[in-house]
N, C-alpha and C positions, 0 to 999 in steps of 0.2 A: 504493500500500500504506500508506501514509501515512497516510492519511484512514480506513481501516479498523480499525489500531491504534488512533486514537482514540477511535474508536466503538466497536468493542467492548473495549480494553483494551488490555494486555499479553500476556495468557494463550491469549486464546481465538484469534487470528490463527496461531499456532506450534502448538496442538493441530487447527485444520482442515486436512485435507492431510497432517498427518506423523502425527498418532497416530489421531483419529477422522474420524469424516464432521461434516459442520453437523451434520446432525439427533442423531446422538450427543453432539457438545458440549452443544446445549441441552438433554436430559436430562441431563445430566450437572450443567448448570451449575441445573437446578428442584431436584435434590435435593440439593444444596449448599444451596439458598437453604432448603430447608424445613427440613433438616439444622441450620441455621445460628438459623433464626427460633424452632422449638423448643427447642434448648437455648439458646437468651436467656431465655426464657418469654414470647416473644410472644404465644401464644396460651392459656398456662397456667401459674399459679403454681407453680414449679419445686418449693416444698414440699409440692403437692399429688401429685405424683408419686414423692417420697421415696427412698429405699434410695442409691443412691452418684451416682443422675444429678442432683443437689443439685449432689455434691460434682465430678462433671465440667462441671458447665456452670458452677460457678465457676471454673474452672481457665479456662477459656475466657475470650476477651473480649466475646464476647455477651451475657450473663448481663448485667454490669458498665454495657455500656452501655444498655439496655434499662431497667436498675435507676435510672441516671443520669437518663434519658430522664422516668421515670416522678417520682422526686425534685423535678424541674424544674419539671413542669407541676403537681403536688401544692402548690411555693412551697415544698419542705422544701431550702433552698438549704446548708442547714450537712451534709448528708446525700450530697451531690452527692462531693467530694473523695475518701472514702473509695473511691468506684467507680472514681477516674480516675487513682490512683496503685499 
């Protein structure tokens, strides 16, 4: 069991068998990930979509690192701090 916690984690070895099936966990763990990639703005500028999911995916830590992420590879290194505190 050992070797399966590390592979898949923490989480996901304690929800197979006591709360879902596998195939349940990994829907569960796609729409976390899409859930998670959207409000960063992975795939869309968070102001382009407006009204209060701005102000929730800032609340979040996705948003922040994603923003950090983008600041870096830009060379806006004085820009970076602001996201990671």
């Amino acid at each position: 069991m050992e070797g399966k916690s590390r592979k898949y984690g923490i989480l996901r070895p304690w929800l197979i068998g006591n709360v879902f099936s596998e195939n349940q966990v990994s829907g569960i763990e796609t729409m976390i990930i899409t859930f998670s990639s959207i409000l960063g703005g992975a795939w869309m500028d968070l102001e382009m979509i407006g009204g209060v999911f701005p102000k929730i995916a800032h609340a979040l830590p996705f948003a922040h690192a994603i923003e950090a992420v983008r600041d870096t590879l830009a060379g806006r290194y004085s820009e970076i701090l602001p996201h990671l505190v």
